[in-house]
C-alpha positions as CSV (number, residue, x, y, z in Angstrom):
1,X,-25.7,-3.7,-2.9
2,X,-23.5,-5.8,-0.8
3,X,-23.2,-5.7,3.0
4,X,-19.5,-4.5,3.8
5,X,-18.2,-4.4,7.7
6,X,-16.7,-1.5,8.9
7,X,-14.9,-1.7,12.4
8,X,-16.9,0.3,15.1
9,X,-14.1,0.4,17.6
10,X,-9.9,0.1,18.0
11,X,-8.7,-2.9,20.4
12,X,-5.9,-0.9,21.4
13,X,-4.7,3.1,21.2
14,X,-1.7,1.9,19.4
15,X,-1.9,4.1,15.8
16,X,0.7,1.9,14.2
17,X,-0.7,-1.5,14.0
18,X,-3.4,-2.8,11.7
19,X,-4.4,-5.0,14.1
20,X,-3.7,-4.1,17.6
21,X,-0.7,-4.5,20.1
22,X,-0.3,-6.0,23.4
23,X,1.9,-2.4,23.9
24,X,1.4,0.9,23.1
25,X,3.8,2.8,20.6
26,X,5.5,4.3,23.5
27,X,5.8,1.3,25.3
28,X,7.7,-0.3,22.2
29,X,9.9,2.3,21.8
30,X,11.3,2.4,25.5
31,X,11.5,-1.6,25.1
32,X,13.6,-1.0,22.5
33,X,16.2,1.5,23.5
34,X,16.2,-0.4,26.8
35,X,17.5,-3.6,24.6
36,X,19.8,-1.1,22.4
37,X,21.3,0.1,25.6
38,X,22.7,-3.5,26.2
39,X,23.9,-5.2,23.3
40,X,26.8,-4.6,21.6
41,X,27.8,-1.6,19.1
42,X,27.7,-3.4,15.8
43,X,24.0,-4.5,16.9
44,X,21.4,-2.4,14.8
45,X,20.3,0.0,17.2
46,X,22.5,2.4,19.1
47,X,24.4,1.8,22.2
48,X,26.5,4.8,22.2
49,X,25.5,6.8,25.2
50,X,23.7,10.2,24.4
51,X,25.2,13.4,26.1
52,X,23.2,16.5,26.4
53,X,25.6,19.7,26.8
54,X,25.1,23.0,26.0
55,X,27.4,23.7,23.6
56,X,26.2,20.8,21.1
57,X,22.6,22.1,21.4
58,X,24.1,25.8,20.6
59,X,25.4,24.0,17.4
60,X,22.3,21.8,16.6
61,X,19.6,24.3,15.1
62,X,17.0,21.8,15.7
63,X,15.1,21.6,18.5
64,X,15.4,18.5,21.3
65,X,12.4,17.1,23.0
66,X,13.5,15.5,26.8
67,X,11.3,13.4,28.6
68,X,9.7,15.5,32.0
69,X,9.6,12.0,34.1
70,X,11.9,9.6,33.8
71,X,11.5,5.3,34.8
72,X,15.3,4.8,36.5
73,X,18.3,4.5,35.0
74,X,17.2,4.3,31.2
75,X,17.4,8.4,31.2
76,X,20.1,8.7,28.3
77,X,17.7,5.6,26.2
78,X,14.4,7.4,26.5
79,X,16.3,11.2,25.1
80,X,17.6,8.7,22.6
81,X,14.3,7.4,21.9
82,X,12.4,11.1,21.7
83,X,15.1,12.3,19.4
84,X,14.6,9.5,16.8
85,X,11.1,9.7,17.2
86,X,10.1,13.0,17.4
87,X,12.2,14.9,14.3
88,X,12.3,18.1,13.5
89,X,14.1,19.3,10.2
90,X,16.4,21.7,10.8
91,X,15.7,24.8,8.4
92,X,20.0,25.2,8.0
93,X,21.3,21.4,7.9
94,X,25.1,21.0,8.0
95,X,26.1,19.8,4.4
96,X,26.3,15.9,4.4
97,X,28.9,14.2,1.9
98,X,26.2,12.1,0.6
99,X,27.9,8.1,0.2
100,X,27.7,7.0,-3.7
101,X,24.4,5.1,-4.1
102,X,26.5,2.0,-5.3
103,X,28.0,0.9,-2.3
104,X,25.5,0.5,1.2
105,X,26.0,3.4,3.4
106,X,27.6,2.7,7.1
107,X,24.6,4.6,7.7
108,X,21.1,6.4,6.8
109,X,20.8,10.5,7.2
110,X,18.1,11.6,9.3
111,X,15.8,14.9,8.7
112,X,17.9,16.4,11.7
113,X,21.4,15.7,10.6
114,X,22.4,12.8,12.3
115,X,22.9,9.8,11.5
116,X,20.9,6.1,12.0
117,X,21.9,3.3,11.1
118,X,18.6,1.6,11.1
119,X,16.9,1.3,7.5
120,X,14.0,2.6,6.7
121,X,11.9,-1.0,7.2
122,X,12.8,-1.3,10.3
123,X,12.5,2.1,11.5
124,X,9.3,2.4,10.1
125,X,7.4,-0.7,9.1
126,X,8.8,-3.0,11.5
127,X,6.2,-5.5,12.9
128,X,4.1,-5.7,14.9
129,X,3.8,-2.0,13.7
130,X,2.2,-1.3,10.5
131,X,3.6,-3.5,7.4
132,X,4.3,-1.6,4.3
133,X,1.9,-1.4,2.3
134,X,1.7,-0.8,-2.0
135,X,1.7,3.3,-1.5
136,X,4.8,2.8,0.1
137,X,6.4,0.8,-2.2
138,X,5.1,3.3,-5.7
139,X,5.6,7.0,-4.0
140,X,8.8,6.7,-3.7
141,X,8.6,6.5,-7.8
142,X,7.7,9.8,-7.3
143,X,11.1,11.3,-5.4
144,X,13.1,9.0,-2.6
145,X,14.1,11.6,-1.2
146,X,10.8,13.4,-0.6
147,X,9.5,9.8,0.8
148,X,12.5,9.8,3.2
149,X,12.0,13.0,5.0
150,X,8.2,12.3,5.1
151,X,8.5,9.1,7.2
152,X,11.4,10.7,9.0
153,X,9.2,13.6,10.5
154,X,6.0,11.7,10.4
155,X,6.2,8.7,10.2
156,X,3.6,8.6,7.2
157,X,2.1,10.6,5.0
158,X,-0.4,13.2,6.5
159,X,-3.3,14.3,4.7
160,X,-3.8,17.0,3.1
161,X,-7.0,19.3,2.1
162,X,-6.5,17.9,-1.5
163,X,-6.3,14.1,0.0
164,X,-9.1,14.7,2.0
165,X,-11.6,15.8,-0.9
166,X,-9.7,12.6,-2.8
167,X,-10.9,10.4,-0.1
168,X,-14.7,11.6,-0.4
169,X,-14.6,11.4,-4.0
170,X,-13.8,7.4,-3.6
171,X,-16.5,6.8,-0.3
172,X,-18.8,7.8,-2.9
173,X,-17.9,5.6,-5.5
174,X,-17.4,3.2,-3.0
175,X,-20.9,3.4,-1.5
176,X,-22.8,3.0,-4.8
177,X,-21.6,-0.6,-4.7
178,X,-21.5,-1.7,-0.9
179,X,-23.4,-0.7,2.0
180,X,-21.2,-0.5,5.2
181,X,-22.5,-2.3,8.9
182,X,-20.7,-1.3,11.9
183,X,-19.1,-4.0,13.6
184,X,-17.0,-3.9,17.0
185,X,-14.6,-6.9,17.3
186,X,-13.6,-8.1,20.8
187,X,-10.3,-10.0,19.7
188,X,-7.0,-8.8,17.2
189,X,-8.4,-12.3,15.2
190,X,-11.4,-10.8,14.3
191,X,-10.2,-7.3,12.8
192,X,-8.3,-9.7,10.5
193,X,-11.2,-11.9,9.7
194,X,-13.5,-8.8,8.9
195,X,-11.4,-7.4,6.6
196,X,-11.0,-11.4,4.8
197,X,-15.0,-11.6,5.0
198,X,-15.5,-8.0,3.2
199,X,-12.8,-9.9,0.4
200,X,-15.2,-12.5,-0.1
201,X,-18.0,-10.1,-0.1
202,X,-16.3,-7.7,-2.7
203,X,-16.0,-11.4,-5.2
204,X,-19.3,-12.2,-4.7
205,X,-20.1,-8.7,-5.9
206,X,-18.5,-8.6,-8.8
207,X,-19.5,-12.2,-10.0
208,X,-23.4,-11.0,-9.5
209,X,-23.2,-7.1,-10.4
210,X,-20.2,-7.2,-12.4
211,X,-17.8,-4.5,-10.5
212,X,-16.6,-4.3,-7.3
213,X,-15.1,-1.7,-5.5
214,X,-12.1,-1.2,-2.7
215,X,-10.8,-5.6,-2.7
216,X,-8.1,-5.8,-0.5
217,X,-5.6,-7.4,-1.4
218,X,-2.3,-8.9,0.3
219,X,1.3,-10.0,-1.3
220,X,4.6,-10.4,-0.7
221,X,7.8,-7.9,-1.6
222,X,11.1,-9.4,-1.5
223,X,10.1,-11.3,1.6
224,X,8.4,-8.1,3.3
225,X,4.1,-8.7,3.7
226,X,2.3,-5.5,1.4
227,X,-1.4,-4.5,1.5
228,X,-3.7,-2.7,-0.6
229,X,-7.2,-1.8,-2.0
230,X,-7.8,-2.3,-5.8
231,X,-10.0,0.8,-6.6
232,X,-12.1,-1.2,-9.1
233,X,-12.5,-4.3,-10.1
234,X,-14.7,-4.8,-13.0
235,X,-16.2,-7.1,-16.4
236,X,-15.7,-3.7,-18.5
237,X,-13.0,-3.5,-21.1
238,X,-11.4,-0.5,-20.9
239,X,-10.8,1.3,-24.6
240,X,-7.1,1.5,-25.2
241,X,-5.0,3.2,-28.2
242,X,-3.3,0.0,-29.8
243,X,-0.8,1.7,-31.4
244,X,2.8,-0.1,-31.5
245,X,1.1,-3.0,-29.4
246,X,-0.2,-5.2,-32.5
247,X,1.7,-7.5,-32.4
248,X,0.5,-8.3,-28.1
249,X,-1.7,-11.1,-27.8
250,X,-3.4,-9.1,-25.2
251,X,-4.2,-6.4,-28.6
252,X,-6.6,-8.7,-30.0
253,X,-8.5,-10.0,-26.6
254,X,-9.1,-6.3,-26.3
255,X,-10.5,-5.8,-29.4
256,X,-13.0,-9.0,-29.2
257,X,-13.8,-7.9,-25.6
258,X,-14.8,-4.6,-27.0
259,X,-17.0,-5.9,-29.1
260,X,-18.7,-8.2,-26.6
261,X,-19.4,-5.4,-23.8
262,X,-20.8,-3.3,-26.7
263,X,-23.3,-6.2,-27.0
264,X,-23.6,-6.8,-23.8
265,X,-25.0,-3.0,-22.9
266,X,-27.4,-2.9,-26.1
267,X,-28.6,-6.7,-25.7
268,X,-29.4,-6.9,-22.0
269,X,-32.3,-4.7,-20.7
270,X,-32.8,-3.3,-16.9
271,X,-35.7,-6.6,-16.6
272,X,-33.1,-9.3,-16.9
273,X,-31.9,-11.3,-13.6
274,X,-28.8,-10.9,-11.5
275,X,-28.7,-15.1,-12.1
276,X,-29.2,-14.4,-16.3
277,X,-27.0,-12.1,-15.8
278,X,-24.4,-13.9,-14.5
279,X,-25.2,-16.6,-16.5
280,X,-24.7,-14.7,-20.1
281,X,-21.4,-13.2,-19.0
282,X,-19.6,-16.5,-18.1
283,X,-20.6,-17.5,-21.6
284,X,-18.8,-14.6,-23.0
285,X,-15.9,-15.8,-21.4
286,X,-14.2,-12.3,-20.8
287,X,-12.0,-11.3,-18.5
288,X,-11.9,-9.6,-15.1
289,X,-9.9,-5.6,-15.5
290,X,-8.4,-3.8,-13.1
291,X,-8.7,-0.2,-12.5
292,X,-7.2,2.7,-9.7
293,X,-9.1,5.9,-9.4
294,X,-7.0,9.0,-8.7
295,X,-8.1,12.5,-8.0
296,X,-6.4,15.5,-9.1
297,X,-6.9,19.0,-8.7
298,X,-6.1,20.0,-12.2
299,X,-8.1,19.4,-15.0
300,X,-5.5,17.4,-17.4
301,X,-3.9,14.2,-17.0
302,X,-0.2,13.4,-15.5
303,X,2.6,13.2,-17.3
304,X,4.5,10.1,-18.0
305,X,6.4,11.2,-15.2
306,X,4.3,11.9,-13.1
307,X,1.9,8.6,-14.1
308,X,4.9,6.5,-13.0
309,X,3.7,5.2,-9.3
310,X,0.0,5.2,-10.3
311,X,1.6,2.6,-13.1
312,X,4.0,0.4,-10.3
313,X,0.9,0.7,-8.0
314,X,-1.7,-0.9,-10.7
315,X,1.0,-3.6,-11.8
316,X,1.3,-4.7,-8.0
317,X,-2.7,-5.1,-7.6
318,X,-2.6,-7.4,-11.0
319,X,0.5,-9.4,-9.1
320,X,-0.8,-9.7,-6.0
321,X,-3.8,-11.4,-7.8
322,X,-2.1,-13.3,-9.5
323,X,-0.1,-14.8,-6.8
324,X,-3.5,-15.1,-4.9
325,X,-4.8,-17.5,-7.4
326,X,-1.3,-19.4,-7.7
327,X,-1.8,-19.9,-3.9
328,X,1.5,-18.4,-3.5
329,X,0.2,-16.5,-0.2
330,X,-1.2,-18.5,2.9
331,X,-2.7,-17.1,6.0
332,X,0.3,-17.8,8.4
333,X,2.3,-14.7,6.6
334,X,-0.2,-12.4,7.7
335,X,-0.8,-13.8,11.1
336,X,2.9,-13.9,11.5
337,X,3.6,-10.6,10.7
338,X,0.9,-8.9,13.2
339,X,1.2,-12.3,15.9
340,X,-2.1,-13.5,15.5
341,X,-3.8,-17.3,15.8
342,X,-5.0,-18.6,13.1
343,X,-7.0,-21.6,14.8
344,X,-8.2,-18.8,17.2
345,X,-12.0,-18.9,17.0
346,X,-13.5,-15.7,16.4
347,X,-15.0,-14.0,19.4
348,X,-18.6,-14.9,20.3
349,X,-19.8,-10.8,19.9
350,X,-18.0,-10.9,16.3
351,X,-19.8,-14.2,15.2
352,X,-23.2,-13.1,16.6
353,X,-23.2,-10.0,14.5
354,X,-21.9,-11.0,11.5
355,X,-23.9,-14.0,11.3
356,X,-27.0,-12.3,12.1
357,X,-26.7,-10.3,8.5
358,X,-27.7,-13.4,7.6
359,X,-25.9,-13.5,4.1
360,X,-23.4,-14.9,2.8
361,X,-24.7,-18.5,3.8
362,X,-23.9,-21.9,3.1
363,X,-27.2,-21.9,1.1
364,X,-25.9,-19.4,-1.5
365,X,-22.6,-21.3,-2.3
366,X,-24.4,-24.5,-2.4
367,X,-26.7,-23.3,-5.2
368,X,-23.2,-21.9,-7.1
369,X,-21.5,-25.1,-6.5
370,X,-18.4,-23.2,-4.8
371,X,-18.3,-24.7,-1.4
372,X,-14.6,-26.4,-0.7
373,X,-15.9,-30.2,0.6
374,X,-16.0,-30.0,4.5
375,X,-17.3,-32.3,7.2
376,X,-19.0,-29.6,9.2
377,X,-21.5,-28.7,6.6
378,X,-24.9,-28.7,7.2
379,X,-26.7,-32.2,4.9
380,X,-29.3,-31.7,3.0
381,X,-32.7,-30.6,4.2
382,X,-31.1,-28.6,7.3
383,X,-30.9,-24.9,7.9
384,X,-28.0,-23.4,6.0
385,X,-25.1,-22.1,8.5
386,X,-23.7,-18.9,8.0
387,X,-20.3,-18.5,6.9
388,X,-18.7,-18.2,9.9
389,X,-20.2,-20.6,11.7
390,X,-18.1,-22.9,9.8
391,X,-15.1,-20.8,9.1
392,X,-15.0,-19.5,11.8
393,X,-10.7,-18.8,12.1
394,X,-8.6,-17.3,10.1
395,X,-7.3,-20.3,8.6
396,X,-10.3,-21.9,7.4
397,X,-12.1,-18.5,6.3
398,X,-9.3,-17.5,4.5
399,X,-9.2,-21.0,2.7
400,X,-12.3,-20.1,2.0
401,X,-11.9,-16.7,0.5
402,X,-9.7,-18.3,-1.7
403,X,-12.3,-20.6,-2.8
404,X,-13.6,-17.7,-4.0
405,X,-11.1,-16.0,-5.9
406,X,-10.7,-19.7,-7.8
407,X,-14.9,-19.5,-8.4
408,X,-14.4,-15.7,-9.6
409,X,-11.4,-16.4,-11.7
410,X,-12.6,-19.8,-13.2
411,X,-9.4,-20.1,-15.8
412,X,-6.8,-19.0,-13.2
413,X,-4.9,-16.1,-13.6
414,X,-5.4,-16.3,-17.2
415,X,-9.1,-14.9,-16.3
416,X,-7.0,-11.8,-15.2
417,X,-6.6,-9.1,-18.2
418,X,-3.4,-7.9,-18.6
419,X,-4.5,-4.3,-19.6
420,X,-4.5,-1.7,-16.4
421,X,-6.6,1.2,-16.4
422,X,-6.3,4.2,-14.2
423,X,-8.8,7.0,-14.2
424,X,-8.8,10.1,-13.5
425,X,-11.1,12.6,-12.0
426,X,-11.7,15.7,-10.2
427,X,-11.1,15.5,-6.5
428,X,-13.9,18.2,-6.1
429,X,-16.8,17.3,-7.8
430,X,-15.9,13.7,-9.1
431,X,-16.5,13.8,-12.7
432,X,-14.0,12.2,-15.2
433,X,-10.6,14.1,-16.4
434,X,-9.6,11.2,-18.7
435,X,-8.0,7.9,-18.2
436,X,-4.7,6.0,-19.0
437,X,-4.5,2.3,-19.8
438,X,-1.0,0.3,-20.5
439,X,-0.1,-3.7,-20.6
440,X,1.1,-5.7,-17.1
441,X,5.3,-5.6,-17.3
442,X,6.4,-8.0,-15.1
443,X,10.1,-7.3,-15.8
444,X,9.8,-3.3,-15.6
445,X,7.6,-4.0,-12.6
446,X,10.4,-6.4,-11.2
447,X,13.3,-4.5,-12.0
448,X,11.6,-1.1,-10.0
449,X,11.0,-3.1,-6.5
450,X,14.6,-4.2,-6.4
451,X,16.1,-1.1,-6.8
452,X,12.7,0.3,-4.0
453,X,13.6,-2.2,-1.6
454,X,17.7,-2.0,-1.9
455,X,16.1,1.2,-0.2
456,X,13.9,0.1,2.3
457,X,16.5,-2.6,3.3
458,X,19.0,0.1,4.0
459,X,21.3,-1.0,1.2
460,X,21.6,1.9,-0.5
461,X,20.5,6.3,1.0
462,X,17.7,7.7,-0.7
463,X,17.8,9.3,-4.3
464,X,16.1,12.4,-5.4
465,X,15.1,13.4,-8.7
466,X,17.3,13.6,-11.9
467,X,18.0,17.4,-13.4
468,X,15.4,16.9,-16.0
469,X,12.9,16.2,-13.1
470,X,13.7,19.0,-11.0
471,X,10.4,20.3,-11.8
472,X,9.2,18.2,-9.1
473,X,11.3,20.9,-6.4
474,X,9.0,23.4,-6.8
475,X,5.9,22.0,-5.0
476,X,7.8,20.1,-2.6
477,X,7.8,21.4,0.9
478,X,11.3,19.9,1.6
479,X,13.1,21.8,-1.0
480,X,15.1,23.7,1.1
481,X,16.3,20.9,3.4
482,X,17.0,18.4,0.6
483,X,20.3,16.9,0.9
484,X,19.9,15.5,-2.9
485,X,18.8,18.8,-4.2
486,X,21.9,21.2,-2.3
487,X,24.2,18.6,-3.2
488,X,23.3,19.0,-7.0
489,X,23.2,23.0,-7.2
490,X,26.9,22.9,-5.5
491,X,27.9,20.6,-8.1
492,X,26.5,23.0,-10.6
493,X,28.0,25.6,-9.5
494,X,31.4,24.0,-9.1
495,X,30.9,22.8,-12.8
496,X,29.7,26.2,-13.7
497,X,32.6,27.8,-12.3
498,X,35.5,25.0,-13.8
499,X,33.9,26.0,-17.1
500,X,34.1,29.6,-16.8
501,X,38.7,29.2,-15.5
502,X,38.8,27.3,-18.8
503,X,37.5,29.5,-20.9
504,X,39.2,32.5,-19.1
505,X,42.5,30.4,-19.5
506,X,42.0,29.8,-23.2
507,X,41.3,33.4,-23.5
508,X,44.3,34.5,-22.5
509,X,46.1,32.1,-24.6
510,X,44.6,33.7,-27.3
């Protein structure tokens, strides 16, 4: 098993942030309605002044928070503030004239009626808060519009009893592969660097055992920085139906790598060395597969339908790779978007515990002949260094991780298989429903984020499902509320209703 870090401690109470703020949520949010209240009103925040009277809240059905103590003059800003933060969907909205989806709206519906004229990305995701990540980019797949009132009363999804057992089901899988150290970090430099080091660990993994579990992985969305975990990264082909794909040149690597894992499991016996190991599978030359696990509480796969964002979700992991290897990511978009150094040297308490695990060292990548050519390391004949002695910043550690992904994917991105696999198993007890596999679409996947992010950007309001997806209504705790679905049974009533004069008027011409 592979040592994996696992913070011990937060840097700062602020929820929103991967990797800590100067300023607490609250803190932010006053900042910002104290800047709204001076600049101009076709700025993006407000700067219309908010009026509380009596008879508007007799008319409002949704309940108003108001702050109990206030800092000066900035009373109508922080009510402004509460409002947007705090929603609370209204169980009898006024009906909205929803703008056609072709044209950007002047501006976005809220959960409470109103109206804000921020987009979602910036309401939500802006920095330093959390950045998006890939499960908001693929739910929305799901319903828009379900998405939107989710971020709009909580700001994320909440987890449910369902999730919850989902999440146990994947520590387990997770912790047959790594074992997890507690580490406490002292600077916002080193929560970023643990999580780069436990990437490096997770290649190194999969190289020796030939899986690896829960990579993280980081990439780029129409400008916008995503994260994310691959599930499973692994030397195993998964079986696929070939039907109607003959003619993919991917059809017939899958059919020879078939073959060779078959030999691989009947001609390699439990005595033979992590380093033969390693050895015989290079000479195979097969590629690395990517595979999400997904927990259901039914024992039957998705529909196509439903399968859609697991799909979006597993074609993102295989670009994001990609791009990795292309070197098409650097460090400075990640320590840009959360404000962090990337000459900073790691704090002393960060390098002391890490480096007392001992491994990775210098020692190990010298005998694989991956080390990037460096003054600072150690000649021959010394004591090997640990890692992070000598990458010990971001930049240079990330460089380094890189180094790695180029060692574990030794013929580029065309090392990278092309066939996705998701699996699928009970969120209870774990054991395997079934699984799905399809080809990487770089066009279908391309064509999906534009029309995602003409959301996120604001371009465009949220869409809900289409009439032969209305299934989806039924489980969805927003039903009632929906703009999207109201709007559609008044137009089917109106319809129903025009059909039924017509064929009263043709009666009578009869």
């Amino acid at each position: 098993m592979s040592l994996m870090l696992k913070l011990s401690n937060k840097i700062t109470e602020d929820t929103y942030s991967d990797y800590g703020s100067d300023l607490s949520s609250d803190e932010e949010q006053i900042i910002e309605c104290i800047i709204a209240s001076i600049t101009s009103s076709d700025e993006t925040f407000y700067t219309q002044k908010y009026q509380r009277n009596h008879e508007n809240d007799q008319k409002n059905s949704s309940p108003n928070l108001y702050p109990s103590a206030l800092f000066g003059n900035e009373t109508d800003s922080l009510c402004h503030a509460i409002e947007d933060g705090e929603r609370v969907l209204s169980k009898s909205p006024q009906k909205l004239s929803r703008p056609d989806s072709s044209e950007p709206p002047k501006s976005l519906p809220d959960s409470s009626g109103k109206s804000n004229i921020r987009s979602p990305l910036r309401r939500f995701r802006s920095r330093p808060r959390k950045g998006l990540t890939v499960t908001d980019l693929v739910t929305p797949a799901w319903c828009e519009m379900k998405y939107w009132y989710i971020l709009s009363k909580h700001g994320e999804q909440k987890q449910t009893v369902a999730m919850q057992q989902g999440t146990r089901v994947h520590e387990k899988l997770e912790s047959e592969v790594h074992t997890f150290v507690p580490i406490r970090v002292q600077i916002k430099e080193d929560k970023l660097g643990l999580r780069i080091w436990n990437v490096i660990q997770g290649l190194q993994t999969l190289r020796e055992c030939g899986h690896t579990r829960e990579l993280q992985v980081w990439g780029k969305v129409d400008g916008q920085l995503v994260g994310g975990k691959i599930d499973e990264l692994s030397y195993q082909c998964p079986e696929m139906d070939l039907n109607g794909q003959k003619n993919d040149p991917e059809s017939d690597e899958i059919r020879k790598s078939s073959n060779i894992i078959s030999d691989l499991s009947s001609n390699i016996n439990e005595t033979v060395s992590v380093n033969n190991l390693r050895e015989y599978c290079s000479s195979l030359n097969h590629k690395i597969y990517i595979c999400d696990v997904k927990t259901r509480t039914v024992q039957r796969l998705p529909s196509e339908t439903g399968f859609r964002p697991t799909k979006y979700q597993l074609m993102l992991y295989h670009r994001f790779i990609t791009n990795l290897l292309s070197g098409k990511l650097d460090i400075l978009s990640l320590t840009t978007h959360y404000r962090l150094d990337p000459e900073r040297t790691f704090s002393d308490s960060f390098l002391a515990q890490v480096c007392s695990l001992d491994k990775p060292s210098l020692e190990t990548h010298s005998q694989n002949n991956c080390l990037p050519t460096s003054n600072n390391i150690q000649s021959h004949g010394q004591e090997p260094l640990p890692i992070l002695l000598v990458y010990n910043n971001l930049s240079s550690l990330w460089n380094f991780m890189l180094s790695e992904f180029q060692k574990t994917f030794p013929e580029g991105t065309a090392s990278l298989s092309n066939l996705l696999k998701a699996e699928f198993r009970s969120n209870t007890i774990g054991d395997i429903i079934g699984t799905k596999t399809f080809l990487m679409n770089d066009g279908d996947l391309t064509e999906y984020l534009n029309h995602s992010m003409q959301w996120w950007k604001g371009e465009r309001a949220p869409q809900g499902v289409p009439a032969n997806e209305a299934y989806k209504c039924r489980s969805c705790d927003f039903a009632e509320i929906c703009e999207w679905r109201l709007q559609k049974v008044e137009e089917d009533r109106t319809n129903f209703i025009l059909k039924r004069e017509s064929l009263t008027l043709k009666s009578g011409k009869n």
